[in-house]
N, C-alpha and C positions, 0 to 999 in steps of 0.2 A: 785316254779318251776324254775329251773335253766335249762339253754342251754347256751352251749360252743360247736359251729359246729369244725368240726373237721379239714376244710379247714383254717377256719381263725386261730385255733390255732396253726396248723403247717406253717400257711406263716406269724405270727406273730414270733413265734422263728427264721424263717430263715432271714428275710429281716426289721426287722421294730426295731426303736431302744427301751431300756428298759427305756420308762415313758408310763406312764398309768394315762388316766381321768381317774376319778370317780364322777358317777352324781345319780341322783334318781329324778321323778318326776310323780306325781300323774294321775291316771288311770281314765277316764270318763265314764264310764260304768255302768251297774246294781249293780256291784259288788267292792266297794271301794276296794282301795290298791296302793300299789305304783311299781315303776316299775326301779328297781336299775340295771345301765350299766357300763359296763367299755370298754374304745376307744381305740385307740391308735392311732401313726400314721403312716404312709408309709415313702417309699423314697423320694417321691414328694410334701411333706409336706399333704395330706388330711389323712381324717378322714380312720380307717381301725377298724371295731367293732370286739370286742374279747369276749365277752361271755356280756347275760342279764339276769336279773332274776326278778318275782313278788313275790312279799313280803304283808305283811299285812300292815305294817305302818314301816317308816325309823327312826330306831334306833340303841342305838349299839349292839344290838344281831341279829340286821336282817344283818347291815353291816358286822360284826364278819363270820358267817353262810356265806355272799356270798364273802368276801375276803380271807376263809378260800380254798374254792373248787377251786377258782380262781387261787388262789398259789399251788396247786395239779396240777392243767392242765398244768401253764405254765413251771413246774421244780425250783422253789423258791425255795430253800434250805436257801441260803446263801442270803439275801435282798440287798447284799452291791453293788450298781452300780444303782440300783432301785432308780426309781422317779415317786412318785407319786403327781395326781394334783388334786385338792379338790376347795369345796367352804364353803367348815369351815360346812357341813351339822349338823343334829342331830348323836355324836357317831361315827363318821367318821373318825376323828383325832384321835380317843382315840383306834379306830379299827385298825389302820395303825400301830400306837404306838406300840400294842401290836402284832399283828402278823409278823410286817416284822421292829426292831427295827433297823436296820442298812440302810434302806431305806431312800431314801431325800423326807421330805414331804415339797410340795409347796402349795401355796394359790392363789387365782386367784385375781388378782391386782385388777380387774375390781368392786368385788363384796367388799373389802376393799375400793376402791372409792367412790361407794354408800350411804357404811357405816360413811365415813369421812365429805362429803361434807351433813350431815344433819346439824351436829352444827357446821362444820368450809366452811362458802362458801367466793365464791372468786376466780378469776381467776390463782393469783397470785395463789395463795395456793394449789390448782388443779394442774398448771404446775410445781409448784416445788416438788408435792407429785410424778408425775411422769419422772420427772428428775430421782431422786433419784432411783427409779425400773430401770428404765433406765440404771441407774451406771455401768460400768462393772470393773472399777477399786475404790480402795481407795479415794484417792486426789478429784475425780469426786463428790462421793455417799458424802463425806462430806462438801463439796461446799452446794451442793444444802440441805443437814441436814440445812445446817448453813443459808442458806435463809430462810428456812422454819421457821426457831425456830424466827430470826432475822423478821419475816410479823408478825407472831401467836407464842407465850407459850405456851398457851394452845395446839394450834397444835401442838405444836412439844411434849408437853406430851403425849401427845394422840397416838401419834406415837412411841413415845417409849416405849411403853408396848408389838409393837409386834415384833417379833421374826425377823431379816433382814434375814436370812438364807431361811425363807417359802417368803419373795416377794419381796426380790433386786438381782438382778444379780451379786449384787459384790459380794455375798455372796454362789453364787449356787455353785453348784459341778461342776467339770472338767468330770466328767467320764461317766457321760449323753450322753454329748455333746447333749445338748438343751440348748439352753437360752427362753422357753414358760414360757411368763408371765400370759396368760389369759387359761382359761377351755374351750375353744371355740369347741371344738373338740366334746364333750357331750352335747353343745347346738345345734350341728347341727344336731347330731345324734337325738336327741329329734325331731327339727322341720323335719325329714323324718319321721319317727312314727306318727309323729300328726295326721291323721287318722285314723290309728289303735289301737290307745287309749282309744275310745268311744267303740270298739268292745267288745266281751267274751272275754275269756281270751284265750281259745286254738285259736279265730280265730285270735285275736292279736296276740299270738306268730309265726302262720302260714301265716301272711298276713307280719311281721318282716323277717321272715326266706327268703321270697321268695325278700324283696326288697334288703336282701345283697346276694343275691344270682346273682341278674342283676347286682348288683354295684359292681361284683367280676371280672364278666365275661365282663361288660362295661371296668373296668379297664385294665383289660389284653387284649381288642383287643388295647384299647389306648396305652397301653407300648409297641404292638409288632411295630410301626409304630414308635416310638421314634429313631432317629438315632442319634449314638454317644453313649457314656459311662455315663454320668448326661441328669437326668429326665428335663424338661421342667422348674420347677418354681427352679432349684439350678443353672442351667445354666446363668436363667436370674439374680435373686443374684449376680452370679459372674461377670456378665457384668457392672452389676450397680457397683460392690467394684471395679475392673479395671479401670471403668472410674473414680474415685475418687481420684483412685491411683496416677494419674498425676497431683496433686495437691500435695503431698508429695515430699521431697528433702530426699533422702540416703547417708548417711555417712560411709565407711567400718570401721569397729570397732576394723578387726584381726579376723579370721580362716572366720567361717561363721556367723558372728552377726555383726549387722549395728544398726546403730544410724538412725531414720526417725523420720523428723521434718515433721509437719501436721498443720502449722499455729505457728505461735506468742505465746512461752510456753506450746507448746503442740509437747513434744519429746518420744519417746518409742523407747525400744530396741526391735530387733526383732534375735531371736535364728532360724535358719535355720536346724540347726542339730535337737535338741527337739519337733523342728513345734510348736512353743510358743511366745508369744508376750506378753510385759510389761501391754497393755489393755486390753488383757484377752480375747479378741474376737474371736480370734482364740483356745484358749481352750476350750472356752465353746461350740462353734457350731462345732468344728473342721473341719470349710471352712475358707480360709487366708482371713486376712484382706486387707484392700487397703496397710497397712504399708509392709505388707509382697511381696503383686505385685512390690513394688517399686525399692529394688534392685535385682529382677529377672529379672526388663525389662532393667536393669542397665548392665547386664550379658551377655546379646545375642541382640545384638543393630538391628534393623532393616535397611535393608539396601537399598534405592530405584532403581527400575530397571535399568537395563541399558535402555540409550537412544541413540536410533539408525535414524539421519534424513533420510528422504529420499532425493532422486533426486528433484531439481525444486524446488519453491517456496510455502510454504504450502498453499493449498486451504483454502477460509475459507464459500465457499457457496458448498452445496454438488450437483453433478450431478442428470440433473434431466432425468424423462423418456420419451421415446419417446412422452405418451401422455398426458405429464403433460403438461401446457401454465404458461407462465407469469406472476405471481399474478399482477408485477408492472405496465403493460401495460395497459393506460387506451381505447387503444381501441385494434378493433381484427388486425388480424396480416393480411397482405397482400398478404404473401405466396401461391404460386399457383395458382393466379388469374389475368386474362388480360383485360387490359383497353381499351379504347380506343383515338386515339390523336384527339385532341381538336382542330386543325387545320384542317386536314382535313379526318378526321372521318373512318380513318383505325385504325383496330386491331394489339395489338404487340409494338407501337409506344407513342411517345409523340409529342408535341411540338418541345422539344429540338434537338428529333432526326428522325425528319419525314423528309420521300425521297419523297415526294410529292406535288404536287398543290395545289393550293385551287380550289375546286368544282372538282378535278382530281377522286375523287371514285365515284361524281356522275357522271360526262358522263361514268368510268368503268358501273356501274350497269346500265345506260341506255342500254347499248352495250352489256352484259351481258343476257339482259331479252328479247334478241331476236329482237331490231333494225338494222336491215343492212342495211337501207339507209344512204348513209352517208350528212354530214352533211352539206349542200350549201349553200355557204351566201346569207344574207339577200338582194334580189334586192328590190333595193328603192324605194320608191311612189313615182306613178308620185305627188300625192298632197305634198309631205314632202317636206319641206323649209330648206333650206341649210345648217340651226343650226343644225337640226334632223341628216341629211345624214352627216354633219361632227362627230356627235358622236358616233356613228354608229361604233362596232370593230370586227374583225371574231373571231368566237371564236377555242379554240382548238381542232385539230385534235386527234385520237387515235392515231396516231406514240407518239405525241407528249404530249398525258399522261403517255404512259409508258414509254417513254424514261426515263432514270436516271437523276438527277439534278445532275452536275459536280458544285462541290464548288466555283471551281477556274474559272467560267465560268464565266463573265460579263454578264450584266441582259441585256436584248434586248432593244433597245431605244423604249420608245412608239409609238404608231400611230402618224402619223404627217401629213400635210394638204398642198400641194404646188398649190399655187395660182397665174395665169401667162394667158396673154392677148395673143389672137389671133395676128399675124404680119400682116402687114397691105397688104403684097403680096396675104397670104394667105386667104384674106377677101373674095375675090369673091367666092373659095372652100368651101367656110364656109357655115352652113346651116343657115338659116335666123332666127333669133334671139339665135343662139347662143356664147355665151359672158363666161362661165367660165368653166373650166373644174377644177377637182380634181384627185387626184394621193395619193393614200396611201398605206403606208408601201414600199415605194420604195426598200427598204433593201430586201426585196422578193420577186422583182421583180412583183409585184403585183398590176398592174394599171388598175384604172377603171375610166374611164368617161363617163362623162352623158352630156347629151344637155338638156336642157330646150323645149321642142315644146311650 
């Protein structure tokens, strides 16, 4: 049973380049057989299925039979440009051989890895076996030959029995433009079916149909949402080979080809006109190499903006908002808020700059809270002894709290005590046993005396 939907065959002619997996693997079900696909891939490097088929067992007449239909659907006439990728199956190569001889058959490095490292192990021998696929020029792929032969003999005969054309790049075709080393593209296709492998056979072909069916219509809401001309994973490639690029030195060579050095004995010429490069890199994938970015950025120089100061000295802490605070402040801010002065206990005021007396806001608030007697000094006991009545001082009037304190004003001399003997004419006048009189604050005219009875 062969299926070739008819979507995938037409957006495989229009958009997807000419290589094609080829894989086969075994069916879990009531009913043995095997189940042989061919992949391909897209713009954006994943997997895109082009036709599958169940077969009895994988051979060359079942491969023959489904590479025969296969090259019907897709217009195969002429094989030349074709590449095909394999894993050396049963009849596989010998089916390729024969139906499409002018085709590039490739082998998948990975399953040659496998095969190599049963009798030849060793790190060394591993890395140098993949150097070598790695190759994309001459000088390179024979370095690492010559390591290889240089650790192991043996390995290097072993090696040379197969074919460098099926799994080194130095040896692939230009007109792919692929450099795929590994069948990866058949492996994943496989592990999406892994569920439908265990089924019948019509509901595995119906439970396959419907999951490229999502993965057609997944992909195409993904593409309309792509902006720009390059898919997502070529873009990012070319960022990576640009940043590279700035490691390379260009030399103009005459018309449009440069000399680019890439390190210490490591020079390529690069042809601008051909779109070609002495590494090959650029022929085989046909996206430029870093050598190729180096004298295009060499061409059209970058130039930094102009710079324009402004007025004033540039800030370097940015404005804050109205109701941002202070991180640096370690306490809160004072702002809009009134104290009181510590001398004499008015609002608005300090110390520094109080117009007032001491005790002046309390005789205010006595006055205030509805006292309208005023205030009469203290007449002295007849028991008080003469120490008591001389310390004795009046106290302040209300003219004379609200009056304003004048700076320039000299301070008042304090109470004082004038002490003076009756005259001896005046003795008879005098009442009997009185002997001293006092007078204070004479400056205000303010005398009192007392007699003793």
């Amino acid at each position: 049973m062969y299926v070739c939907l008819q979507a995938c065959k037409e957006g495989f002619k229009v958009g997807c380049r000419r290589i094609i997996s080829l894989d086969g693997c075994f069916l879990k079900g009531y009913y043995a057989g095997y189940l042989l696909a061919a992949v391909g891939t897209d713009a954006n490097g994943g997997i895109y299925p082009i036709a599958y088929a169940v077969v009895e067992s994988e051979n060359q007449y079942s491969w023959l039979w489904f590479l025969e239909i296969l090259g019907r659907d897709l217009d195969i006439d002429n094989s030349y440009g074709w590449c095909f990728m394999s894993d050396r199956q049963n009849g596989l190569v010998e089916a390729v051989t024969e139906l499409f001889p002018n085709a590039e058959a490739r082998n998948c490095v990975r399953h040659i890895y496998a095969n190599f490292k049963k009798d030849h192990k060793g790190k060394d021998l591993n890395d140098a076996l993949w150097r070598a696929a790695r190759a994309t020029y001459d000088r390179e792929f024979q370095d690492a030959i010559t390591k290889l032969k240089t650790l192991s003999n043996d390995a290097f005969e072993w090696l040379k029995h197969l074919n460098p054309q099926q799994w080194s790049k130095t040896h692939f075709s230009t007109t792919t433009k692929s450099d795929m080393l590994l069948n990866n593209l058949c492996e994943c296709f496989n592990k999406i079916i892994l569920e439908a492998r265990d089924k019948p056979v019509l509901t595995m072909m119906e439970l396959i149909r419907t999951k490229i069916m999502r993965r057609i219509v997944c992909r195409y809401e993904v593409a309309e949402k792509i902006n720009g001309p390059l898919c997502p994973n070529i873009q990012k490639k070319l960022n990576i080979i640009i940043y590279q690029a700035t490691r390379c030195c260009a030399t103009h060579a005459g018309g449009l080809k440069y000399q680019v050095e890439c390190g210490p004995g490591n020079q390529h010429v690069v042809d601008m006109v051909s779109h070609s490069c002495s590494c090959r890199k650029w022929d085989l994938t046909g996206i430029p190499c870093a050598k190729k970015w180096t004298p295009v950025t060499e061409m059209e120089p970058i130039l930094p903006p102009e710079l324009r100061r402004p007025p004033r000295r540039p800030t370097k802490k940015r404005r804050k908002e109205a109701d941002e605070g202070n991180k640096n402040e370690p306490k809160l801010s004072k702002k809009g808020s009134m104290g009181n002065c510590s001398k004499c206990g008015k609002p608005g005021q300090n110390k520094r700059t109080c117009r007032g007396e001491v005790g002046g806001n309390r005789s205010l608030n006595q006055h205030e809270s509805g006292s309208s007697q005023p205030h009469a000094p203290d007449q002295p006991s007849q028991h008080s002894t003469p120490m008591q009545r001389q310390a004795r001082t009046i106290q302040p009037t209300r003219q004379q709290v609200l009056r304003p304190k004048l700076p320039t004003m000299r301070p008042l001399n304090p109470p004082t005590t004038v002490r003076w003997m009756m005259p001896p004419s005046t003795t008879d006048h005098a009442m009997p046993g009185s002997q001293e009189s006092f007078v204070s604050n004479p400056r205000n005219q303010d005398l009192h005396t007392t007699s003793k009875e």
